[in-house]
C-alpha positions in Angstrom: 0.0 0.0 0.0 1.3 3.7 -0.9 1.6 5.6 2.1 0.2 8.8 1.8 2.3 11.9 2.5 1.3 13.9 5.9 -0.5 17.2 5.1 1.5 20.3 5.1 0.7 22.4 7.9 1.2 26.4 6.8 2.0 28.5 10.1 2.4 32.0 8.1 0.1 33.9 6.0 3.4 34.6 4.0 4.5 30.8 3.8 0.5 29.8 2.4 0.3 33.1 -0.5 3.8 31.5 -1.5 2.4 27.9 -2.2 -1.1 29.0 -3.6 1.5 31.7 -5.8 -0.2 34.8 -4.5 1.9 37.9 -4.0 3.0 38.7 -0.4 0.2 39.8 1.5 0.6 43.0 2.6 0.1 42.2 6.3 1.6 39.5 8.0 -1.2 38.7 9.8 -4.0 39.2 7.9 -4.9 39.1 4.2 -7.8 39.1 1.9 -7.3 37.2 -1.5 -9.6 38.8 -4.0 -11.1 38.0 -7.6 -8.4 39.2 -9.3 -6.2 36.7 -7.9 -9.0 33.9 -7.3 -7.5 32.1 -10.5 -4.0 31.5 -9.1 -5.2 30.7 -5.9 -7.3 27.7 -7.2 -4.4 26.8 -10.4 -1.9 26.3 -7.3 -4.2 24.2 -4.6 -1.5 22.2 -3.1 -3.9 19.8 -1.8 -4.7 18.6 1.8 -3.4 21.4 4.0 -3.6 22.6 7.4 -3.6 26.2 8.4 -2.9 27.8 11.5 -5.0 30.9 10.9 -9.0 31.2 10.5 -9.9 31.0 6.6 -13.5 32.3 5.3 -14.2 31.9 2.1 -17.3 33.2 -0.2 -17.8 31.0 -3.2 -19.8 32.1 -6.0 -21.0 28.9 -7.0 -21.9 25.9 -4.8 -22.6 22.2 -4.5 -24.3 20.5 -2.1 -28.0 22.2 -2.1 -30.1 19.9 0.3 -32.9 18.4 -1.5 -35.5 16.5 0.3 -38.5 14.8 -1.6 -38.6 16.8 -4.7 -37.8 20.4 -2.9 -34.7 22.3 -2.5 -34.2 24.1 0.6 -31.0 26.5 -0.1 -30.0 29.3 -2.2 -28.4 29.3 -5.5 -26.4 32.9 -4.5 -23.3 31.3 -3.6 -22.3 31.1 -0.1 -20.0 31.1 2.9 -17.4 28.3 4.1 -15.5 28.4 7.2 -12.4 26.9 8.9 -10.5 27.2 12.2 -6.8 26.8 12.8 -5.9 23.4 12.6 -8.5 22.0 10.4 -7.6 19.9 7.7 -8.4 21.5 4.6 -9.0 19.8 1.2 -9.3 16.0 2.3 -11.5 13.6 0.6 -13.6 17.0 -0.5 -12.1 17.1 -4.3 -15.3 19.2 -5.9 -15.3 21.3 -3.2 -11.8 22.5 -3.5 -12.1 22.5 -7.3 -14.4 25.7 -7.1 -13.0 28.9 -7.0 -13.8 31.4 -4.0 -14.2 35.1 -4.9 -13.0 36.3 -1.1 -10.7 33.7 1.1 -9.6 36.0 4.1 -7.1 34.7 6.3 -7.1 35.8 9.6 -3.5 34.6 12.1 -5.2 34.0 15.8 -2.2 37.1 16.6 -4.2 39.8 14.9 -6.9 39.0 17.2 -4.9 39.3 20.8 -5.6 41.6 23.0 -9.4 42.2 21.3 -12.5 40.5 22.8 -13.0 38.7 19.0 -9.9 36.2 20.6 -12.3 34.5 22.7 -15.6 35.4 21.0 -14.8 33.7 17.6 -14.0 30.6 19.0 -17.7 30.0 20.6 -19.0 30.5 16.3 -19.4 26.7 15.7 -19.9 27.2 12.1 -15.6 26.9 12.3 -16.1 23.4 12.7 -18.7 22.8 10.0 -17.9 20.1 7.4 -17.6 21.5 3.6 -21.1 20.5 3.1 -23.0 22.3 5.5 -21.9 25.3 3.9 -23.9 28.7 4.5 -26.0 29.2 1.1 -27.1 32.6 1.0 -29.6 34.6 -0.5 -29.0 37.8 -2.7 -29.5 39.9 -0.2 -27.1 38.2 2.0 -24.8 38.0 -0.3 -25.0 41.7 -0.6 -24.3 42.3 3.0 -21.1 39.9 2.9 -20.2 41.0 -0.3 -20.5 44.4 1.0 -18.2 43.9 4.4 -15.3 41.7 2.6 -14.9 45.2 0.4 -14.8 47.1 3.4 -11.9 45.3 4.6 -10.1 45.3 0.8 -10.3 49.0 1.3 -8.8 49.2 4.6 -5.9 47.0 3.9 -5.4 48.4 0.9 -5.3 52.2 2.7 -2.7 53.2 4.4 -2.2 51.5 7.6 -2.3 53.6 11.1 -3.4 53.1 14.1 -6.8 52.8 13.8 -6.5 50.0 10.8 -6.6 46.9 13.6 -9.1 48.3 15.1 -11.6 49.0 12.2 -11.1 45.5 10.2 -11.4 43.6 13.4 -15.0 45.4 13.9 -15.6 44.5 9.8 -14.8 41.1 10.7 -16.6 40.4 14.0 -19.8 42.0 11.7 -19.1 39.5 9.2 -19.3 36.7 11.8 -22.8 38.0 13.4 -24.1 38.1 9.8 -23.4 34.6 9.6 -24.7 33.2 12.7 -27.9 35.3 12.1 -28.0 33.7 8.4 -27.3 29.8 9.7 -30.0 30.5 11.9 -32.4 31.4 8.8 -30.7 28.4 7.0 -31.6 26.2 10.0 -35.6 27.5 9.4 -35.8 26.9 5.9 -34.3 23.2 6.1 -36.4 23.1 9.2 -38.1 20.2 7.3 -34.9 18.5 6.6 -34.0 19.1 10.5 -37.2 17.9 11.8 -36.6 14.4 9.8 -32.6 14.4 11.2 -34.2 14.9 15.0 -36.6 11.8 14.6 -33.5 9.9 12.8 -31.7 11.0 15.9 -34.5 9.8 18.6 -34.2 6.5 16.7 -30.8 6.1 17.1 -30.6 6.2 20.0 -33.5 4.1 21.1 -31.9 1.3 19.4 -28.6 2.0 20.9 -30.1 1.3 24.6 -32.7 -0.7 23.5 -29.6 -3.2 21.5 -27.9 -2.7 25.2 -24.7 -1.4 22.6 -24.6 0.5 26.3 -23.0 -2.4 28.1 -20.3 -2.7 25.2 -19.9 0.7 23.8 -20.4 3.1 26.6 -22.3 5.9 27.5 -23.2 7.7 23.4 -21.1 10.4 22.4 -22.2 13.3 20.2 -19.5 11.9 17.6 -21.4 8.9 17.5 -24.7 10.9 16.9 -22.9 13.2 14.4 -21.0 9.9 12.6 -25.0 8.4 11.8 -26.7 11.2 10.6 -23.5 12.2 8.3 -23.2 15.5 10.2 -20.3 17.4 12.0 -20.8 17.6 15.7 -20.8 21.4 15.7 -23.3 21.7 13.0 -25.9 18.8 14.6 -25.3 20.8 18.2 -26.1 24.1 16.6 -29.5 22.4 14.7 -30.8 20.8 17.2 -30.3 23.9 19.4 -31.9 25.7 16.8 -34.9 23.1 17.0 -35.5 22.5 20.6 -32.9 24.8 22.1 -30.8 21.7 23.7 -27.5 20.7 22.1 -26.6 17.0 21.4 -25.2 16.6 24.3 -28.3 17.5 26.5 -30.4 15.5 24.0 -28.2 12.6 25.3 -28.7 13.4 29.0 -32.4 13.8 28.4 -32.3 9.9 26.9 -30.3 8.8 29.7 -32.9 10.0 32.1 -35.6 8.9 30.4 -34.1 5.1 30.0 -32.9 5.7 33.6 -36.7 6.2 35.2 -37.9 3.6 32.4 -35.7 0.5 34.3 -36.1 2.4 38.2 -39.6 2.0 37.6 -39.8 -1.4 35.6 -37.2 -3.5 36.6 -35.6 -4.7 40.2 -32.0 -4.0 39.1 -30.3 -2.0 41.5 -29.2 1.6 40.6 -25.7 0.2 39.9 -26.8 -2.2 37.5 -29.1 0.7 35.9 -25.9 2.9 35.7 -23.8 0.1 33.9 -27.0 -0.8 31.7 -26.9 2.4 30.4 -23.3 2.6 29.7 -22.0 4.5 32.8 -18.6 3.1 34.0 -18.9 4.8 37.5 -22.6 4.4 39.4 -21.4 8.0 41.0 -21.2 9.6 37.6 -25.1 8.4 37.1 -26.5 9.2 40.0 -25.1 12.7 40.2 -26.7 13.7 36.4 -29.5 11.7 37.9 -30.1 14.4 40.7 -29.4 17.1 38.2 -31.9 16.3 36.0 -34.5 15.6 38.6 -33.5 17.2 41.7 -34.0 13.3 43.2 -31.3 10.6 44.0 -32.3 7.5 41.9 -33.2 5.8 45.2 -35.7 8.4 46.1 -37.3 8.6 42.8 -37.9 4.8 42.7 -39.6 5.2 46.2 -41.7 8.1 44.9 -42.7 6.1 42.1 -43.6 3.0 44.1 
């Protein structure tokens, strides 16, 4: 078997214009890769990569439009794709690397120290999103971004003072609360498509305690969830929060609970034998969300139920 070459990790904005043969950018922290270099940047991909700065990219063109039945759910206006430092960029995901992006700004975590948007931008989950739950927007959204990625062009492209940091960190925090206002639109308009992943979701896991994969397997993880439905983690957190206003992992706790007072109720096992039936490896660990769920020790709510 061919072993396959380990994907270059790029740890400078300079190093990454250099391989994709762009011109130096002209900060060394951040840079904004327009149209009228969009056709070098895609001619010199260098394949699976890893960067160690944010990337955002708008794409004018876009696969992946979810189709349920016979009805499409996104838009057709291009959209947004985003990536964290450290993500693996450009594996398994030919098509999607094969289109060209008319904005990629690159952002070094550095530009962001010292600024509230250091912390903030890693609680935007859409970071971790997989390629195909891109953000499709609609003209008017498009617009907007369109609108704020020109903004910062201008401002890099001025001359820099001291003011410059200050102003394209304020574009780009606006650009990310565009985006979480727009997934949360997306998440309403595939709300069918959701709604379908949710009872896909239930299902799972009933079979998972119902099977007893429990004893084996463990406690579910929100990996596991995410891994069946064909999701990322992130992006089935942020849905179902979206849908019910829980993330995976409370859906989990809630099923845990609800097998838990299923087999207190049902059954004589003892709440040790419940905890390892449901995949606990500690009784502790399941009697204390017990309580926090219920506000009653699994003893006590077997007695109030008898």
């Amino acid at each position: 078997m061919k072993k396959q070459d380990n994907p270059h990790t790029f740890s400078s904005l300079t190093e990454a214009h250099r391989a994709f043969g762009l011109p130096q950018p002209q900060h060394p922290l951040i840079s904004l890769i327009g149209s009228a270099t969009v056709e070098d940047f895609a001619g010199h991909a260098p394949g699976a990569h890893v960067l160690s700065f944010y990337k955002i990219s708008y794409r004018p063109q876009l696969s992946g439009k979810v189709r349920y039945g016979q009805d499409y759910y996104d838009f057709d206006e291009g959209g947004l794709l985003f990536a964290a430092p450290g993500q693996l960029i450009g594996n398994n995901e030919p098509e999607a690397e094969s289109q060209c992006s008319l904005y990629t700004l690159l952002i070094h975590p550095d530009f962001l120290w010292g600024h509230p948007l250091a912390k903030k931008i890693k609680q935007y989950g859409f970071f971790s999103y997989s390629a195909n739950e891109t953000l499709h927007l609609s003209e008017k959204e498009k617009e907007v971004i369109i609108g704020i990625f020109a903004n910062i062009k201008d401002e890099l492209e001025s001359r820099l003072d001291d003011f410059s940091q200050d102003v394209i960190i304020s574009q780009i925090e606006l650009l990310l609360t565009y985006a979480n206002r727009f997934y949360k639109r997306q998440f309403i308009t595939r709300k069918a498509i959701s709604n379908n992943l949710l009872q896909q979701l239930e299902e799972i896991l009933d079979e998972y305690f119902n099977n007893e994969k429990a004893l084996s397997e463990g406690l579910p993880t929100v990996h596991f969830l995410a891994d069946e439905l064909s999701l990322s983690p992130s992006y089935l957190s942020d849905m179902l929060r979206s849908l019910t206003g829980q993330n995976a992992q409370q859906h989990i706790h809630n099923k845990l609970i609800e097998k838990a007072k299923e087999k207190l109720s049902t059954t004589n096992l003892s709440v040790s034998e419940v905890a390892y039936a449901l995949g606990f490896e500690h009784p502790q660990s399941f009697s204390k969300l017990f309580k926090t769920k219920t506000s009653l020790s699994p003893v006590a709510f077997r007695q109030a139920f008898n």
